[in-house]
DSSP file (Angstrom, degrees, kcal/mol; ACC not computed):
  #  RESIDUE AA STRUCTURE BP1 BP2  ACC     N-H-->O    O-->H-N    N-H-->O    O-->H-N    TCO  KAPPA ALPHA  PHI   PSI    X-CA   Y-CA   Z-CA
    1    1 A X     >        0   0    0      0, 0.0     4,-1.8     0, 0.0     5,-0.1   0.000 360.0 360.0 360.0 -37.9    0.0    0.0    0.0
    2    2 A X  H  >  +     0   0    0      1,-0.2     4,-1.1     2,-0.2     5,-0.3   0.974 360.0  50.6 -62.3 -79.4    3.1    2.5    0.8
    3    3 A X  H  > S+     0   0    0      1,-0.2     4,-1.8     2,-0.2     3,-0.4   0.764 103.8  54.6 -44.6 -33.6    4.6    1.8   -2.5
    4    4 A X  H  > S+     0   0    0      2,-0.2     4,-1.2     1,-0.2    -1,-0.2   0.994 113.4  40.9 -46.1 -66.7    1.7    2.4   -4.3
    5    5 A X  H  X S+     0   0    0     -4,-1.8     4,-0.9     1,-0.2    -2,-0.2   0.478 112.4  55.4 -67.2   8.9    1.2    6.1   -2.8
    6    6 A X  H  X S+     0   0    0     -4,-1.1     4,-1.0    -3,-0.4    -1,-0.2   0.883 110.5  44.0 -79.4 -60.1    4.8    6.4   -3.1
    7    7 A X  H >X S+     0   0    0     -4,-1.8     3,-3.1    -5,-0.3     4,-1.3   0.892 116.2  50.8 -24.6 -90.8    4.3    5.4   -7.5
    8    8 A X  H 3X S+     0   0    0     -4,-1.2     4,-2.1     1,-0.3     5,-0.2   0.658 113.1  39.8 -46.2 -44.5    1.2    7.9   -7.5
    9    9 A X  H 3< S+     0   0    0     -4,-0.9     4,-0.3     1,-0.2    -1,-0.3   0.697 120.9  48.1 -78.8  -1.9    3.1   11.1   -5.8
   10   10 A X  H <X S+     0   0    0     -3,-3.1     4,-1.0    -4,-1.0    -2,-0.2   0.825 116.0  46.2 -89.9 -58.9    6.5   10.0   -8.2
   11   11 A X  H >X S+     0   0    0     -4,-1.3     3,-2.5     1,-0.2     4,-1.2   0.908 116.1  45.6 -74.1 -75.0    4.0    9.8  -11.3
   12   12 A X  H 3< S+     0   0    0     -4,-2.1     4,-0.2     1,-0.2    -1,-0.2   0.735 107.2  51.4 -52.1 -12.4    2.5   13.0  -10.4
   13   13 A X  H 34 S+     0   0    0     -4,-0.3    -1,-0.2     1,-0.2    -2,-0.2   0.443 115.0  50.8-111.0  32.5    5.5   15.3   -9.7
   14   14 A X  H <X S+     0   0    0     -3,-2.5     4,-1.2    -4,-1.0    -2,-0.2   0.677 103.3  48.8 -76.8 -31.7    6.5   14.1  -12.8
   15   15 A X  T  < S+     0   0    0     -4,-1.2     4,-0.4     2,-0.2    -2,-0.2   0.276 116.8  44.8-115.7  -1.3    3.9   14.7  -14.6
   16   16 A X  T  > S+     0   0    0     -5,-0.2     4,-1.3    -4,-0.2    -1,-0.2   0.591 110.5  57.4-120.6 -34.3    3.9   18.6  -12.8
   17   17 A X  H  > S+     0   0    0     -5,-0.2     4,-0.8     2,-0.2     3,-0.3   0.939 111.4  42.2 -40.7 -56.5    7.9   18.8  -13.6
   18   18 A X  H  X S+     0   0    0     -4,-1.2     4,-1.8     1,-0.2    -2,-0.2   0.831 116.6  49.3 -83.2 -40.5    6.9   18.1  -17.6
   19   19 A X  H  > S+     0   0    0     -4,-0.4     4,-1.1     2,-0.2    -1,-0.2   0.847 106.4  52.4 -24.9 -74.8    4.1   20.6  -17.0
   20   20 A X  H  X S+     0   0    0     -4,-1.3     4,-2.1    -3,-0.3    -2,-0.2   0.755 114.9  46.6 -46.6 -60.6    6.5   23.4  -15.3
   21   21 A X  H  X S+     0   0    0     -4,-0.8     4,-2.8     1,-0.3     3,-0.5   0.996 109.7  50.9 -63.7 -68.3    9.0   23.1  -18.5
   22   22 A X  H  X S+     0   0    0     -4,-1.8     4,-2.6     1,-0.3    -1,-0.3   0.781 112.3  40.7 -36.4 -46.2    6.7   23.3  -20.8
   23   23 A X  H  < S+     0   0    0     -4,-1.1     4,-0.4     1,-0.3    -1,-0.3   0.882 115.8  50.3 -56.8 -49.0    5.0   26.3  -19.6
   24   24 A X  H >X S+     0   0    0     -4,-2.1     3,-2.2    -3,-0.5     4,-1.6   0.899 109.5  58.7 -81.0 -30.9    8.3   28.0  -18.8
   25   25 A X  H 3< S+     0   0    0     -4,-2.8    -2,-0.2     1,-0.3    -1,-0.2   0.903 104.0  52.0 -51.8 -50.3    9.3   26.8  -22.9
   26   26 A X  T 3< S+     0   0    0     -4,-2.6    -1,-0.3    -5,-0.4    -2,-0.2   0.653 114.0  39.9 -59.2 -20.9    6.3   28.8  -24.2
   27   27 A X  T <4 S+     0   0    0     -3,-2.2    -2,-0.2    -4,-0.4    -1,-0.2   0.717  80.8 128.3-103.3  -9.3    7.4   32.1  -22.3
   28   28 A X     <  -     0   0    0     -4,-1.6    25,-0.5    -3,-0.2    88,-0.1   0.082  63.4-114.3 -52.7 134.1   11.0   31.6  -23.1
   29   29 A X  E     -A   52   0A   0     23,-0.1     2,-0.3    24,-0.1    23,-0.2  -0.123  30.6-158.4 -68.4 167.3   12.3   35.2  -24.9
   30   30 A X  E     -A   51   0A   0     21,-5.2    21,-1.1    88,-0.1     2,-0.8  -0.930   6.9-151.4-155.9 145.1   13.4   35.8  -28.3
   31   31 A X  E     -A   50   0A   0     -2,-0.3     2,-0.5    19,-0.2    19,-0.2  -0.820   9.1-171.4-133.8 135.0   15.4   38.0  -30.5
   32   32 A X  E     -A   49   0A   0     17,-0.9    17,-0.8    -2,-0.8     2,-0.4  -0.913  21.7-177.7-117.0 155.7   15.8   39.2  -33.9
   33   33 A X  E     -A   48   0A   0     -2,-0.5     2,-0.3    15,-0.2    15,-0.2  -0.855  15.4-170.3-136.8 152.9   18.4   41.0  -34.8
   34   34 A X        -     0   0    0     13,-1.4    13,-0.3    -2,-0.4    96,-0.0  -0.772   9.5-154.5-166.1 132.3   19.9   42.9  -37.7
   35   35 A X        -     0   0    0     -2,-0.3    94,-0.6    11,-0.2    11,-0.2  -0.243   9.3-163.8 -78.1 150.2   23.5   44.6  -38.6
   36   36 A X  B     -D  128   0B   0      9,-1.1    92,-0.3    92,-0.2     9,-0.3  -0.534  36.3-119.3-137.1  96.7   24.7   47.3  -40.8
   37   37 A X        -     0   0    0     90,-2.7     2,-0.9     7,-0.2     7,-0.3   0.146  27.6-144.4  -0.8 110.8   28.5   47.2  -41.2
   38   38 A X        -     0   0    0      5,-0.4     2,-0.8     2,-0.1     5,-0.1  -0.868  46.2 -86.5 -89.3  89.3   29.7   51.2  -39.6
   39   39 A X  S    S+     0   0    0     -2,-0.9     3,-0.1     3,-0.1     4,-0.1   0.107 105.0  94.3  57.8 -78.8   33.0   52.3  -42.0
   40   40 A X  S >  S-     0   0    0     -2,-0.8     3,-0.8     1,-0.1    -2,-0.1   0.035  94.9 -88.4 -64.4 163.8   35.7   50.5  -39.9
   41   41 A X  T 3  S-     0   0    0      1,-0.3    -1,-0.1    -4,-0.1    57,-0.1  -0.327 112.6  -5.8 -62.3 136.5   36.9   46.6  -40.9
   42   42 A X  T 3  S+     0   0    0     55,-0.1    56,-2.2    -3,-0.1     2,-0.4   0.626  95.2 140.9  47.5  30.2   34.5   44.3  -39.0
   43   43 A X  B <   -E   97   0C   0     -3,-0.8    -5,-0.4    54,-0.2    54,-0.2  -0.808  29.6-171.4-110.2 138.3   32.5   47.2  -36.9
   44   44 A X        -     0   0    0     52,-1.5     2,-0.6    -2,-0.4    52,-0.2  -0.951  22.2-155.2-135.5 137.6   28.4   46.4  -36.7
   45   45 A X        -     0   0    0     -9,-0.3    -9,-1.1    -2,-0.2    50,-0.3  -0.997  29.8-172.4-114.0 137.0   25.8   48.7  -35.4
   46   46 A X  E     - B   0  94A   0     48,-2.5    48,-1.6    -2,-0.6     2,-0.3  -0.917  14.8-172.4-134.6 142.9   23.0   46.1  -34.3
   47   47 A X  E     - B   0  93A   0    -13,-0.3   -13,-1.4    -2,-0.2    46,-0.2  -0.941  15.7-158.3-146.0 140.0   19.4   46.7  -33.1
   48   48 A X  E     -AB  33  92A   0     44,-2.5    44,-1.6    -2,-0.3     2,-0.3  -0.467  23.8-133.3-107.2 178.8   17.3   44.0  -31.8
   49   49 A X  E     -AB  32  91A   0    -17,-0.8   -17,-0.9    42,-0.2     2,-0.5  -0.882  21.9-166.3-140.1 119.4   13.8   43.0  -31.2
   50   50 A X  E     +A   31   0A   0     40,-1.7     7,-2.9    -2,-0.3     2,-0.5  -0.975  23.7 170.0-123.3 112.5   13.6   41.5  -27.7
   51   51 A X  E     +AC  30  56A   0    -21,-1.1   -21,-5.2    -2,-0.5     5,-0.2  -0.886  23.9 177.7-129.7 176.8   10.2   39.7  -27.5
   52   52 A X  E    S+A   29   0A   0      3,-2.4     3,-0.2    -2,-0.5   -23,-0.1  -0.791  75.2   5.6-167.4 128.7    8.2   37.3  -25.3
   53   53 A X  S    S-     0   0    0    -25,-0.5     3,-0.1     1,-0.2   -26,-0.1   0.909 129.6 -67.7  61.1  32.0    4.5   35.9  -25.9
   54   54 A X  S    S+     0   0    0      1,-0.3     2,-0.3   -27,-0.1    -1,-0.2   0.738 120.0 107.6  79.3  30.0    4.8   37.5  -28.8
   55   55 A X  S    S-     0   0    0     -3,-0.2    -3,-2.4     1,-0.1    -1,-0.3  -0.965  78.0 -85.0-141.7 146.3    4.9   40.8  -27.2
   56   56 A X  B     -C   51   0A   0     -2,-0.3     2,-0.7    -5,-0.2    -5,-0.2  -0.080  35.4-133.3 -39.9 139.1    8.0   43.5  -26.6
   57   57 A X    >   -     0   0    0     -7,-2.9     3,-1.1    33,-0.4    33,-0.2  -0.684  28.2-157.7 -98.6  94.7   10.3   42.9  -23.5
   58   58 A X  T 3   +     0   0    0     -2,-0.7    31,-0.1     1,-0.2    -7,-0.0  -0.428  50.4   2.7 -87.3 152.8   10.6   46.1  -22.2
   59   59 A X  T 3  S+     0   0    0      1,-0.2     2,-0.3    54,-0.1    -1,-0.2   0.718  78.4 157.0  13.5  61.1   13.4   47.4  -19.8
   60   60 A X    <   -     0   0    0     -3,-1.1     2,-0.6    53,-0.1    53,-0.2  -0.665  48.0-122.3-119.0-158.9   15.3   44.8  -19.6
   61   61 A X  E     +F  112   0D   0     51,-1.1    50,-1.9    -2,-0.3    51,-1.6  -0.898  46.1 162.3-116.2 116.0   19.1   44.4  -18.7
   62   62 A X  E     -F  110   0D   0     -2,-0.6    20,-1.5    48,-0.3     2,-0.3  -0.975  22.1-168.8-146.3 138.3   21.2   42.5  -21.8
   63   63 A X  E     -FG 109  81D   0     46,-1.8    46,-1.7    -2,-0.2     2,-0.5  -0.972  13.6-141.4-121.7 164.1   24.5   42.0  -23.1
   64   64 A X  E     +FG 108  80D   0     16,-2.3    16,-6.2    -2,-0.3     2,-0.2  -0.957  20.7 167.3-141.8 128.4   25.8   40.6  -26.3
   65   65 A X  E     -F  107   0D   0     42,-1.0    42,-1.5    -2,-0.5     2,-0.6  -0.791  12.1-164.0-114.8 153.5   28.6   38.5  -27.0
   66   66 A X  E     +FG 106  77D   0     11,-1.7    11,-0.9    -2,-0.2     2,-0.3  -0.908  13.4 170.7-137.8 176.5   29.5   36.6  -30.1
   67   67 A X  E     -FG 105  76D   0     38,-2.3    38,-1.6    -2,-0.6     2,-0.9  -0.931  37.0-110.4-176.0 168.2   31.8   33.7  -31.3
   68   68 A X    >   -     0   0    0      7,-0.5     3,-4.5     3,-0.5    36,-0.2  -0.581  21.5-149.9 -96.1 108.2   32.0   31.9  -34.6
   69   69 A X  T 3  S+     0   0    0     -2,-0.9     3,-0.3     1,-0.4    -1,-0.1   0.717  93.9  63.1 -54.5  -3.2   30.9   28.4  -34.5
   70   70 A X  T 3  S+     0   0    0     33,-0.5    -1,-0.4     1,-0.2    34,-0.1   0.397 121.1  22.8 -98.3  18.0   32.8   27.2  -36.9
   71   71 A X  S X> S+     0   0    0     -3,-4.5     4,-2.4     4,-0.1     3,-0.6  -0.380  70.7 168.8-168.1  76.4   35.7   28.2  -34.8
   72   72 A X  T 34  +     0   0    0     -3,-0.3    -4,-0.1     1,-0.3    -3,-0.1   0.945  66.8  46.5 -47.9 -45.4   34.6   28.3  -31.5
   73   73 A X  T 34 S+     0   0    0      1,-0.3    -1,-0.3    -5,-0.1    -4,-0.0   0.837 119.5  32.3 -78.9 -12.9   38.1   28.6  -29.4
   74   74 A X  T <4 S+     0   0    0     -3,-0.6     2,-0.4    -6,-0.1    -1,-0.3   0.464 110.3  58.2-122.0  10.2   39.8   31.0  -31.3
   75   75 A X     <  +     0   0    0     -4,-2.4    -7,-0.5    -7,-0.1     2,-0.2  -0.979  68.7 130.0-113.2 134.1   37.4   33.2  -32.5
   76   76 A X  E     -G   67   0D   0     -2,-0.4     2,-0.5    -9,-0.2    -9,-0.2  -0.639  37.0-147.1 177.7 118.0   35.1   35.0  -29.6
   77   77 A X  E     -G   66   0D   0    -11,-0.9   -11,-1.7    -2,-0.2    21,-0.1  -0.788  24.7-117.0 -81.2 129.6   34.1   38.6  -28.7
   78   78 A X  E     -     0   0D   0     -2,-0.5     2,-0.2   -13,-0.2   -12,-0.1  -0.349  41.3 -98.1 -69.9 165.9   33.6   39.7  -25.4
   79   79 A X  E     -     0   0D   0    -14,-0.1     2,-0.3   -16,-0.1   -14,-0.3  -0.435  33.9-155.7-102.6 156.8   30.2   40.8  -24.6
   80   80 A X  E     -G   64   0D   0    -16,-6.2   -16,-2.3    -2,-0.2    16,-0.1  -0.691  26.4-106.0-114.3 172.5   28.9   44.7  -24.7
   81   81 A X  E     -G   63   0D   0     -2,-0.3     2,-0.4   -18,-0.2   -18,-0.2  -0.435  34.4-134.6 -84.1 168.5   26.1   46.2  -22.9
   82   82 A X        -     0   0    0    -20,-1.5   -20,-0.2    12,-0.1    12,-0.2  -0.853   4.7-143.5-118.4 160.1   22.9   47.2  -24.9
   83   83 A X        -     0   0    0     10,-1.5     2,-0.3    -2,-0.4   -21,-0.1  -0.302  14.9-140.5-108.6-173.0   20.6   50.4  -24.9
   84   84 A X        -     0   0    0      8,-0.2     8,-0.3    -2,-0.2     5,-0.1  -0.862  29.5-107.0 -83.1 139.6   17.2   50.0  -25.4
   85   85 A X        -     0   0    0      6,-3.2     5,-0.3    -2,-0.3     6,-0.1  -0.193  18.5-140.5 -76.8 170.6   15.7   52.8  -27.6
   86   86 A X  S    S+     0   0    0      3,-0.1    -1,-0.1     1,-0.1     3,-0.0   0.948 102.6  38.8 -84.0 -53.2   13.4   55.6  -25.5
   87   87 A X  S    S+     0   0    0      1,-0.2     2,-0.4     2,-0.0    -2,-0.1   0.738 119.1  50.2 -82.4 -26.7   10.4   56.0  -28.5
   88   88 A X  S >  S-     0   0    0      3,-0.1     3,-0.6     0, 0.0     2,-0.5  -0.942  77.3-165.1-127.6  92.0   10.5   52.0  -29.3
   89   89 A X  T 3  S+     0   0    0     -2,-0.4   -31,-0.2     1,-0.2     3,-0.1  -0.564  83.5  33.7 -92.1 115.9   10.1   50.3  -25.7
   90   90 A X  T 3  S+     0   0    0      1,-1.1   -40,-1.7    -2,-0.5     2,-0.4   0.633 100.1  92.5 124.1  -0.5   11.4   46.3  -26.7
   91   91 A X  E <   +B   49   0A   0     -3,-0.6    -6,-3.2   -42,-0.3    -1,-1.1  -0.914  54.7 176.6-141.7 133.0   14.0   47.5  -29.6
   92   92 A X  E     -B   48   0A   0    -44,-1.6   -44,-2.5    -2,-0.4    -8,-0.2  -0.951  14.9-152.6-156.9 132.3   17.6   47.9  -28.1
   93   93 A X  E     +B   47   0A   0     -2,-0.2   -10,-1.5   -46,-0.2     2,-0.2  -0.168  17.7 166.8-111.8-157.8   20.5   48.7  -30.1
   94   94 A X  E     -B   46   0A   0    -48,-1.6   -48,-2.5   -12,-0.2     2,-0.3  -0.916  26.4-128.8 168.8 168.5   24.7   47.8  -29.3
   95   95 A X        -     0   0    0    -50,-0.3     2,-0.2    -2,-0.2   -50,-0.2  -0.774  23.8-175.3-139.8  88.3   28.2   48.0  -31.6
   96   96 A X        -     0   0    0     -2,-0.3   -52,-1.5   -52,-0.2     2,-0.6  -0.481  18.4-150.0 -81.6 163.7   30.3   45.1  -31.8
   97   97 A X  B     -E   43   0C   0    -54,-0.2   -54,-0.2    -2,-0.2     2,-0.1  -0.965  21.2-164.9-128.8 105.0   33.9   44.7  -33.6
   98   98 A X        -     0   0    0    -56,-2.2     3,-0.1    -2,-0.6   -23,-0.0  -0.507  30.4-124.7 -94.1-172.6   34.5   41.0  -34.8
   99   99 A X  S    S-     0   0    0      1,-0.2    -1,-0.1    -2,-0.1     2,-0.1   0.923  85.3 -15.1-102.0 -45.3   37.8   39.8  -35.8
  100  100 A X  S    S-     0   0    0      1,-0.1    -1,-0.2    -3,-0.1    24,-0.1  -0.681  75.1 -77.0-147.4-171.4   36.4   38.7  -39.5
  101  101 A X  S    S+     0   0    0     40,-0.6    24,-0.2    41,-0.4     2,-0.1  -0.075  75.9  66.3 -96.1-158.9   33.4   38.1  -41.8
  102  102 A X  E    S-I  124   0E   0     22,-2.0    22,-2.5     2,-0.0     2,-0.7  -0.592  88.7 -18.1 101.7-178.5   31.2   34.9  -41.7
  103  103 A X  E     +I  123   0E   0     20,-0.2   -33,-0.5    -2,-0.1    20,-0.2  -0.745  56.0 171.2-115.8 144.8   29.0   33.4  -39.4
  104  104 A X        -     0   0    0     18,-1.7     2,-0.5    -2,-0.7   -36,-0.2  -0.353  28.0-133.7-111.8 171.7   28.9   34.3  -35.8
  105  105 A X  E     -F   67   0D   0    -38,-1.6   -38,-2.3    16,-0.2     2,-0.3  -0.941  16.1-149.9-141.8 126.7   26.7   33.4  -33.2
  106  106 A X  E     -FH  66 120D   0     14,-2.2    14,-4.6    -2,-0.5     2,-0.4  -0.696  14.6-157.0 -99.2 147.9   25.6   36.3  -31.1
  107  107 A X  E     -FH  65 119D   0    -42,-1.5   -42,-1.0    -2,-0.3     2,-0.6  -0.939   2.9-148.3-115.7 106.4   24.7   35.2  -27.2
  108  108 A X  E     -FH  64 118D   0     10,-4.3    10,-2.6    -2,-0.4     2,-0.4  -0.721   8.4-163.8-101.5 135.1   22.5   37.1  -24.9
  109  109 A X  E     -FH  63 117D   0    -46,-1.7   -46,-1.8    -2,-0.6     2,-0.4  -0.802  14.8-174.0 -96.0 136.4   23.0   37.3  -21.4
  110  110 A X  E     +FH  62 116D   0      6,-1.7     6,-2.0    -2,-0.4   -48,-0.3  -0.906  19.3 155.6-113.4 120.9   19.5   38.7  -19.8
  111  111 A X  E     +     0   0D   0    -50,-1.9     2,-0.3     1,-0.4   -49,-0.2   0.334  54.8  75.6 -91.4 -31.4   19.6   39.3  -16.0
  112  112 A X  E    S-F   61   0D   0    -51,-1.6   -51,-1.1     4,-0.1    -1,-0.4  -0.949 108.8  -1.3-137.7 125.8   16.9   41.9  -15.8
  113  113 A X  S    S+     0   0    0     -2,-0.3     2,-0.2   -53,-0.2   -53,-0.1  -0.735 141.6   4.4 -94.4 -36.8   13.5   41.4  -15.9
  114  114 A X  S    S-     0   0    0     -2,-0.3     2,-0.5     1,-0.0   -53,-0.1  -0.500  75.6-122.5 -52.5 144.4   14.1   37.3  -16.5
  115  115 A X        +     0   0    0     -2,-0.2     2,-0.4    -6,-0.0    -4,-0.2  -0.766  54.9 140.0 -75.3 133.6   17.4   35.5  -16.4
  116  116 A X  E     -H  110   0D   0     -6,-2.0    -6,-1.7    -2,-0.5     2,-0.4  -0.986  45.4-138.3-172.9 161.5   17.7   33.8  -19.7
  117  117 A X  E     -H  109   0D   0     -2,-0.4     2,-0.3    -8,-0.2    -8,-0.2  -0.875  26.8-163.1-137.4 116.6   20.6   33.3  -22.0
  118  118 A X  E     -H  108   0D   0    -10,-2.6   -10,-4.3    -2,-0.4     2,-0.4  -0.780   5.5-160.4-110.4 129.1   19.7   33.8  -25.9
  119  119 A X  E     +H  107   0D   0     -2,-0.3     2,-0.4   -12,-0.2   -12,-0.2  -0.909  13.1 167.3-124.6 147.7   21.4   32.8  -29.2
  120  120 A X  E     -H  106   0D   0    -14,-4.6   -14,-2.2    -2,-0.4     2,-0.4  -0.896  20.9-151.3-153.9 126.1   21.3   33.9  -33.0
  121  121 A X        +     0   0    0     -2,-0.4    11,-1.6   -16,-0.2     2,-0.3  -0.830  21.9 170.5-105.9 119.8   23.5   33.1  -35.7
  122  122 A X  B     -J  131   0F   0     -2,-0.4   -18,-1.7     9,-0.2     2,-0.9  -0.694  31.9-128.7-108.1 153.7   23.6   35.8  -38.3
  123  123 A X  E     -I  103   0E   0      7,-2.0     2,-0.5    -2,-0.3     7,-0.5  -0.899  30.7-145.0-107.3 114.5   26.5   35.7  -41.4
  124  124 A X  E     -I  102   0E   0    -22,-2.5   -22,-2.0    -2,-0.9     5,-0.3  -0.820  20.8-175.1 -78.1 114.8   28.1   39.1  -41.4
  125  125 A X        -     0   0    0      3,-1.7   -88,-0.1    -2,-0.5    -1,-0.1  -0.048  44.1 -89.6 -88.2-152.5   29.1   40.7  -44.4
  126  126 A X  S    S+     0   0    0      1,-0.1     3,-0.1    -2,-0.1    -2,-0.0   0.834 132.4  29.4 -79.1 -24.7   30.9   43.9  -45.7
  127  127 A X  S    S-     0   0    0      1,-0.1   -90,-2.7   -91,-0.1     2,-0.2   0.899 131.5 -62.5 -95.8 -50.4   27.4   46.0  -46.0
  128  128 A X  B     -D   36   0B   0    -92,-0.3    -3,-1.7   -84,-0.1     2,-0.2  -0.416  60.0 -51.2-157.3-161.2   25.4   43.7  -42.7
  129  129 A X        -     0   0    0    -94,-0.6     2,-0.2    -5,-0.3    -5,-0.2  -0.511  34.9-165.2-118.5 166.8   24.1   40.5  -41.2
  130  130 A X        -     0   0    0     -7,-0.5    -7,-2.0    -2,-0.2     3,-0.1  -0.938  31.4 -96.8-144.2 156.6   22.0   38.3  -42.6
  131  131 A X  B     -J  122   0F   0     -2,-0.2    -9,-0.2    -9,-0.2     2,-0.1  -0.713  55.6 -99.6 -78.4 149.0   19.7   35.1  -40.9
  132  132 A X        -     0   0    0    -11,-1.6     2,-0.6     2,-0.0    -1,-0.1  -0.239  34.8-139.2 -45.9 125.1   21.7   31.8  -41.3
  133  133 A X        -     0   0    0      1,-0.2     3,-0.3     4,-0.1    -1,-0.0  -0.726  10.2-137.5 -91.3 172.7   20.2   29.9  -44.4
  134  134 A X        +     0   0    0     -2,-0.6    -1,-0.2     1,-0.2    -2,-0.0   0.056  61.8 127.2-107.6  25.5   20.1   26.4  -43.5
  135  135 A X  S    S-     0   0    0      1,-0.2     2,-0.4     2,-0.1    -1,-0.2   0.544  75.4-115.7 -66.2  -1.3   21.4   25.1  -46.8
  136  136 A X  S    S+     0   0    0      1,-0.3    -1,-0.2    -3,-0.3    -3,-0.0  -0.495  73.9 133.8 113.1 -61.1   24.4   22.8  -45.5
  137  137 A X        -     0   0    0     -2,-0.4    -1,-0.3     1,-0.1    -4,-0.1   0.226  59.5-123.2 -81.4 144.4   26.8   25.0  -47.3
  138  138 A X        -     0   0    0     -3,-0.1     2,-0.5     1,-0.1    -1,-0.1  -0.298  24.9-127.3 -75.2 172.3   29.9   26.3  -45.6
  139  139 A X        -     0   0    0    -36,-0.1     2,-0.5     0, 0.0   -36,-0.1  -0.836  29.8-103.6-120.1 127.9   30.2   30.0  -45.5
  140  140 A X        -     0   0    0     -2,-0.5   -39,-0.0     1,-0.2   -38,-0.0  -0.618  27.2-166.6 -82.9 123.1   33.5   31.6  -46.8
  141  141 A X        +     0   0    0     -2,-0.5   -40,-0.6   -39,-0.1    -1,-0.2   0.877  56.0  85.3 -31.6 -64.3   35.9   32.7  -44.5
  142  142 A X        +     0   0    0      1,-0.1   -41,-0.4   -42,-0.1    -2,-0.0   0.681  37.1  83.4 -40.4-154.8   37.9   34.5  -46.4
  143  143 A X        -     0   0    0    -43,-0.1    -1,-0.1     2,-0.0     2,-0.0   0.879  50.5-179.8  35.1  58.1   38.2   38.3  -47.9
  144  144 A X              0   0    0      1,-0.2   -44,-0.1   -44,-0.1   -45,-0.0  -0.377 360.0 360.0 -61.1 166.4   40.0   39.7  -44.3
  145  145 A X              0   0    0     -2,-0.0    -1,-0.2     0, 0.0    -2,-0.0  -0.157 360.0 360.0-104.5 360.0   40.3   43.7  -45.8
């Protein structure tokens, strides 16, 4: 009889564990982002989209890092803080310098008003960024300035 109500409270706070994720999966933040190349070699002015439930995320506290996945250990930017614009509450802008062109994955660290840690891999060219196409094909390193 013990081991039975032991089963039933094991199958239900699993079944409130799978529940818990899920829920927290659905609220989980998101960002789109997009670049325009500033004059200098490998200089970006980036403004994002910070959403959640499909709605802006307004004042929160973010920094943005990147590295290149296809070269994880030796390529990696430390991260810089972000603004969030005054007139557009949920839009936040930032300036990075990578070491070259290609595709990065930017990481954002969120403290403030969730903790959450966010990734998006854009291919930076000479003009911008661009979203990662998913065709398989590698992305050319090359044409350092």
């Amino acid at each position: 009889m013990l081991n039975r109500k032991l089963l039933k409270r094991a199958i239900l706070g699993m079944v409130a564990f799978i529940f818990m994720g899920m829920t927290s999966w659905a609220e989980q933040a998101k960002t789109k982002t997009e670049c325009v190349a500033e004059g200098k070699s490998f200089r970006y002015i980036c403004t994002f989209i910070l959403m959640q439930s499909d709605a802006p995320l307004k004042g929160a506290e973010v920094t943005v890092g990147a590295t290149m996945p296809s070269m994880a250990m030796a390529h990696n930017v430390k991260p810089v803080s972000v603004a969030e614009h005054a007139v557009m509450p949920g839009r936040y802008s930032f300036q990075i310098q990578l070491e070259m062109y290609g595709e990065w994955r930017l990481l954002y660290d969120m403290v403030r008003p969730i903790r959450d840690r966010l990734h998006e891999t854009l291919v930076f060219t000479k003009v911008g960024s661009q979203e990662k196409k998913l065709s398989g094909r590698d992305v050319d390193h090359d044409g350092h300035d």
